[in-house]
LOPAVO-624298 format. One record per residue (C-alpha): x, y, z. Coordinates in steps of 0.2 Angstrom, whole numbers, plus 5000, padded with zeros to 4 digits. Layout:
LOPAVO-624298
XYZ
...
END
This chain:
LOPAVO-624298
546353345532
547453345516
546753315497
547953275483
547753355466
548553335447
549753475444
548453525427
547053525440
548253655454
548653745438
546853755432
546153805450
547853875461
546554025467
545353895474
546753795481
547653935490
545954005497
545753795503
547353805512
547153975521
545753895526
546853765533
546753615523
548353545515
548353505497
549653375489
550153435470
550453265461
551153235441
550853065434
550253005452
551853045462
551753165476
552953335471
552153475482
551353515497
550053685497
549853705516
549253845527
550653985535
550553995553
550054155561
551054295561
552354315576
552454485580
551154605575
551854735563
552354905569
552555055561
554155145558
553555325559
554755385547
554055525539
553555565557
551855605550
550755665564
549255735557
548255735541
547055855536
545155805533
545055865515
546955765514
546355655499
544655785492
544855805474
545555975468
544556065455
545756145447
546555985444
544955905438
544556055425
546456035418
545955835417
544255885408
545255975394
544856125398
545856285400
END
């Protein structure tokens, strides 16, 4: 299914468009009633993304991203 819109109204409402078009539908961007773009869903990825490992992290500790309170109280101002 395909919809064509003026180029005021895709600038006006581009987040709605793109959301109508990951949804699948394929929206034709027009200026003075001639067709000059086509907004259109991107296929599924081909491979799934795999990661490098390059800081060959192995474990992170529990408390990894807990706040530190000395940190805080320098932050507060106070010394």
């Amino acid at each position: 299914m395909s919809r064509t819109v003026n180029l005021y109204e895709a600038k006006t409402h581009l987040s709605a468009l793109v959301e109508a078009a990951e949804r699948g539908e394929e929206i034709i961007i027009a200026k003075n009633g001639v067709a000059k773009a086509r907004l259109a869903p991107l296929g599924p990825r081909k491979r799934a993304r795999k990661p490098s490992k390059l800081m060959r992290i192995s474990f992170i500790a529990d408390d990894f991203d807990a706040p530190d309170p000395e940190i805080e109280r320098l932050f507060a101002g106070e010394e």
